[in-house]
C-alpha positions in Angstrom: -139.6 -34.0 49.6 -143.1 -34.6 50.4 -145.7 -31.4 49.5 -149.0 -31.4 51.4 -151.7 -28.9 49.9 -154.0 -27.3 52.5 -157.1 -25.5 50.7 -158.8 -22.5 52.4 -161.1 -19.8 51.5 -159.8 -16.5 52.6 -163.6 -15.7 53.6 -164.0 -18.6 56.0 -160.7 -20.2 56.8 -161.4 -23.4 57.8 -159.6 -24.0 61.4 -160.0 -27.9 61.0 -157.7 -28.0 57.6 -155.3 -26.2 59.2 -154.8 -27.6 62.3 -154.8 -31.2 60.5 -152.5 -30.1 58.1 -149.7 -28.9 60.4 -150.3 -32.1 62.4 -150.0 -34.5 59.7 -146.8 -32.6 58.3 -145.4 -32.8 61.6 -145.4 -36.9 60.9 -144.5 -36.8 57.7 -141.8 -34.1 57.9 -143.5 -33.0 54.9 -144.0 -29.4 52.9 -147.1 -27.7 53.3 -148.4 -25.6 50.8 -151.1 -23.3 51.7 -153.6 -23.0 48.5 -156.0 -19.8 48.6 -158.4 -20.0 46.0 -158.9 -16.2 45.8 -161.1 -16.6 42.3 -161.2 -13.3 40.5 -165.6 -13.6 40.4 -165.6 -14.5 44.5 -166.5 -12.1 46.4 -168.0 -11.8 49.7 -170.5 -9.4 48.8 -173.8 -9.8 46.9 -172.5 -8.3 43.3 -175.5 -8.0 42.2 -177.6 -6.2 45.1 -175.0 -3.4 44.9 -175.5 -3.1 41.4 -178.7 -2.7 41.7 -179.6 -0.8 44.9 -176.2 1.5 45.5 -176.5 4.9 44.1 -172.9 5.1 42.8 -172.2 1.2 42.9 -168.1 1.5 41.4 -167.3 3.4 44.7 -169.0 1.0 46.8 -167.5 -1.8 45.0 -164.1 -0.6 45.3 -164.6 0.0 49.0 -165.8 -4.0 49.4 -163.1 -4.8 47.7 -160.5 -3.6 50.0 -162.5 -5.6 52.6 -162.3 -8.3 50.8 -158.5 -8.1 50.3 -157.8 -7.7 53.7 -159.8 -10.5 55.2 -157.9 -12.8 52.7 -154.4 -11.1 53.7 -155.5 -12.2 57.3 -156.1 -15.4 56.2 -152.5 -16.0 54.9 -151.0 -14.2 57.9 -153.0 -16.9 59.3 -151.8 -19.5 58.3 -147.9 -18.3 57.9 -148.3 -17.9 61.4 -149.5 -21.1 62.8 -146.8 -22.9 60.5 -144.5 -20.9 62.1 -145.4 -21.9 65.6 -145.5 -25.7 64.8 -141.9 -25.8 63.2 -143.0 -27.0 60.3 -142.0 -25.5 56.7 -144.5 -23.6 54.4 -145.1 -22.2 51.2 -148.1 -19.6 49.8 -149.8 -20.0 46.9 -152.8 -17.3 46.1 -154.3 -18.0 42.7 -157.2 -16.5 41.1 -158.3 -18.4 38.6 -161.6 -21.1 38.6 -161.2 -23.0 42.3 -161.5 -26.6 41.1 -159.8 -26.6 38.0 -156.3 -25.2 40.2 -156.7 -27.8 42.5 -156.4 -30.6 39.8 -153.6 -28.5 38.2 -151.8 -28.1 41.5 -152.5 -31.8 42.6 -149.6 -32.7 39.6 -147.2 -31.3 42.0 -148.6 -32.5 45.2 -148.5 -36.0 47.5 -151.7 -35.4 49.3 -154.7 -32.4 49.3 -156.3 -31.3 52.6 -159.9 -30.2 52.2 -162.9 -29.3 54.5 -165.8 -31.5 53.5 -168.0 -27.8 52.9 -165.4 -26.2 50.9 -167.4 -24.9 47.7 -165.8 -21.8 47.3 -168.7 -19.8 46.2 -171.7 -17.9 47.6 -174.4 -19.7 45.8 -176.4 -21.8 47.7 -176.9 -24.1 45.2 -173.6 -25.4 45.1 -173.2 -28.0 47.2 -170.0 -29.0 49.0 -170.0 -32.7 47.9 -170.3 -31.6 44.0 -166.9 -29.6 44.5 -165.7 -32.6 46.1 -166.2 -35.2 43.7 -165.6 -33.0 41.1 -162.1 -33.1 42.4 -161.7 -36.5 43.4 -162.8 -36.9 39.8 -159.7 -35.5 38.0 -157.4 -35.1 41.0 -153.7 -36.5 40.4 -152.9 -37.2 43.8 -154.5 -38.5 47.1 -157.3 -36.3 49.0 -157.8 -36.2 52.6 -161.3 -35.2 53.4 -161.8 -33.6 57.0 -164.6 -32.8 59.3 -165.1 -29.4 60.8 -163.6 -29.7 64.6 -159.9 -31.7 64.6 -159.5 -34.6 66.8 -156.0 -36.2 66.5 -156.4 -39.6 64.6 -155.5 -42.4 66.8 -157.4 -45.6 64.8 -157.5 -46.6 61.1 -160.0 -48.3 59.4 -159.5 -49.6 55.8 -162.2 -50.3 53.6 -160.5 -53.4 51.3 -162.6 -55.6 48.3 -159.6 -56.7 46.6 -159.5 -54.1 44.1 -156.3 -52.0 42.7 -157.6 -48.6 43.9 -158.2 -50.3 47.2 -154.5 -51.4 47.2 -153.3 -48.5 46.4 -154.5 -46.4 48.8 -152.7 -48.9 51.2 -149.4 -48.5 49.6 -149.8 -44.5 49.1 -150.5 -44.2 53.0 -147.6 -46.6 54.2 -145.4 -43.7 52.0 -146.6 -40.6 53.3 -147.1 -41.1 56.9 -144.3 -42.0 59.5 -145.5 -42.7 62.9 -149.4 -43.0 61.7 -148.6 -46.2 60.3 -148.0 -47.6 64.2 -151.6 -46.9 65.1 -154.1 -49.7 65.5 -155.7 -50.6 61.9 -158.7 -52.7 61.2 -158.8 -53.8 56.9 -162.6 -54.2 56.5 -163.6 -56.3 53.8 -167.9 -56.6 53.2 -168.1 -60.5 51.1 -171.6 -61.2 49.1 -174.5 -62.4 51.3 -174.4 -65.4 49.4 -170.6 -66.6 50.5 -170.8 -69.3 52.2 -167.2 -69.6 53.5 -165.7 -65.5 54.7 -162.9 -64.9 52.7 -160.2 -62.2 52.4 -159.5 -61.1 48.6 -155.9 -62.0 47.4 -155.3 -63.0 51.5 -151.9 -63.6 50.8 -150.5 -61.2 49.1 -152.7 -58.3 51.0 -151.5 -60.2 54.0 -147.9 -59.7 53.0 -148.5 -55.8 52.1 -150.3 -54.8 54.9 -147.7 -56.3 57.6 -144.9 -54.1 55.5 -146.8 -51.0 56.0 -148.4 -51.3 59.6 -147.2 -52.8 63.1 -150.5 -53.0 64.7 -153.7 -54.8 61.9 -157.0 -56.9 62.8 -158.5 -58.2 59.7 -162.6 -58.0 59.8 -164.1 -60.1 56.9 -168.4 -59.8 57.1 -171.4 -60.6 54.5 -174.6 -58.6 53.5 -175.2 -55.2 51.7 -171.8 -53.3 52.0 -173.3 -50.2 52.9 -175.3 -51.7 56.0 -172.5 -53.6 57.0 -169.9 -50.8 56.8 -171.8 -48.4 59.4 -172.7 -51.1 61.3 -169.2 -51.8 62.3 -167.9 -48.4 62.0 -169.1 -47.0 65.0 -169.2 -43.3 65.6 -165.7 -41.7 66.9 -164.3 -39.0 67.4 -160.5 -40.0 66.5 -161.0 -42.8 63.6 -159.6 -42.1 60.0 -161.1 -44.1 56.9 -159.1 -44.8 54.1 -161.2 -46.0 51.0 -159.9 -46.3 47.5 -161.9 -45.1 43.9 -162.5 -46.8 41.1 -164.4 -47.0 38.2 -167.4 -49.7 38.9 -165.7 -50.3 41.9 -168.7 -50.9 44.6 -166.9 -48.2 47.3 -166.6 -45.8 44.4 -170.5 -46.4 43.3 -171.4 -46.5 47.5 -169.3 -42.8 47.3 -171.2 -41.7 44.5 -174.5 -42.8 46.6 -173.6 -40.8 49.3 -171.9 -43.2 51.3 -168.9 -40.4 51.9 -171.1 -37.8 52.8 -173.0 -40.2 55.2 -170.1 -41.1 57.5 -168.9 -37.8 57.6 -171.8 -36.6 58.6 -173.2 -39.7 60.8 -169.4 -40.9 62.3 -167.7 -37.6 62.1 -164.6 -38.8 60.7 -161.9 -37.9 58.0 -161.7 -39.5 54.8 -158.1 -40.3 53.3 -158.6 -41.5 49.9 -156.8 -42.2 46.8 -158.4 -41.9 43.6 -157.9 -44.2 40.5 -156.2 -41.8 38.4 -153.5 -41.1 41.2 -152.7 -44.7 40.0 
């Protein structure tokens, strides 16, 4: 049985996860395991402004508190509910311990995490959303599926391909958790040196030979230049288009994520991110 992980913040439940979640679990026939990071030092307060402006700050404290435990309770009522609705089956899973480090640990047990590109799960400002991101995709033990902030049903794929294992493998990890996804048009992008003379597909065979097990509908697109330029000049911005890209150590899409490149065409296309990191391998 397949388990999809959903992460949400009980403070800001992100509408987009869900609603991609229950969708995708509706093609997969999968689990879907609702993950609410409810970290014990989280709170939707300012900690330290009541400690330092409220008369008697334990009572007020323990009044926020309660707050805070019932916005979270909502959440999970939530999110039971919605399941519910779409037919599909679900589990609950609070935990209170350090956000990222759960998510590796529960990502042993899981075929795919859902995420909101923002999710930081903390107050500070200084925390940005990408760190948390990478930080998972760094140690994760399964596949991530980064999503923007309004859900569009995916109708196109796009597959960023150089030939590389990682690259491969996100290929092969798709083609087993999706069902009827696999049916929608694909394009496998592959970005050659500016100095190849003759456009080539890496391993064309073989990828050729993969690719037609796993999809029913493929156009190959082989270019040249800087990958980076190339990539959003041919992605062009939509609003139902999934990218799945592959990480690897001195792999140049892993570097081009580092560099932002992730960010950039979440920001600039507005489009979900399926990827598959090397240690899932």
């Amino acid at each position: 049985m397949k388990n999809f992980i959903a992460v949400f913040d009980g403070y800001k439940m992100s509408e987009s996860t869900l609603n991609y979640a229950t969708w995708l679990c509706k093609d997969s026939g999968a689990l879907l395991t609702g993950v609410f990071l409810d970290a014990f030092f989280y709170h939707n307060y300012n900690l330290g402004k009541v400690l330092k402006h409220e008369a008697d700050p334990d009572e007020v404290i323990e009044v926020l508190e309660e707050k805070d435990r019932q916005q979270r309770d909502l959440a999970v009522f939530h999110f039971e509910k919605v399941c519910k609705e779409a037919g599909i089956r679900y589990a609950v899973h609070r935990d209170e311990s350090v956000p990222v480090q759960e998510l590796i640990y529960e990502s042993m047990f899981a075929d795919l995490i859902i995420i909101n590109e923002h999710e930081t799960f903390s107050r500070s400002h200084e925390l940005m959303s990408h760190d948390f991101i990478a930080d998972l995709l760094a140690h994760t033990h399964c596949p991530v599926m980064v999503v923007p902030d309004v859900f569009k049903p995916i109708s196109e794929l796009i597959c960023l391909y150089d030939g590389s294992p990682s690259s491969i493998f996100t290929i092969k990890m798709f083609g087993y958790l999706f069902n009827t996804l696999k049916d929608l048009p694909v394009t496998i992008l592959t970005v050659n040196d500016e100095d190849t003379e003759v456009l080539y597909l890496p391993e064309n065979l073989q990828m050729m030979r993969l690719t037609d097990h796993v999809f029913s509908n493929i156009t190959y697109q082989v270019l040249k230049g800087p990958v980076k330029t190339q990539i959003f000049s041919n992605i062009e911005e939509s609003t139902n288009k999934l990218l799945l890209l592959g990480a690897h150590q001195l792999n140049p899409i892993a570097e081009l994520f580092v560099q932002g490149l992730a960010d950039e065409l979440m920001i600039k296309r507005d489009m979900p991110l399926f990827i598959a990191p090397k240690k899932c391998a």
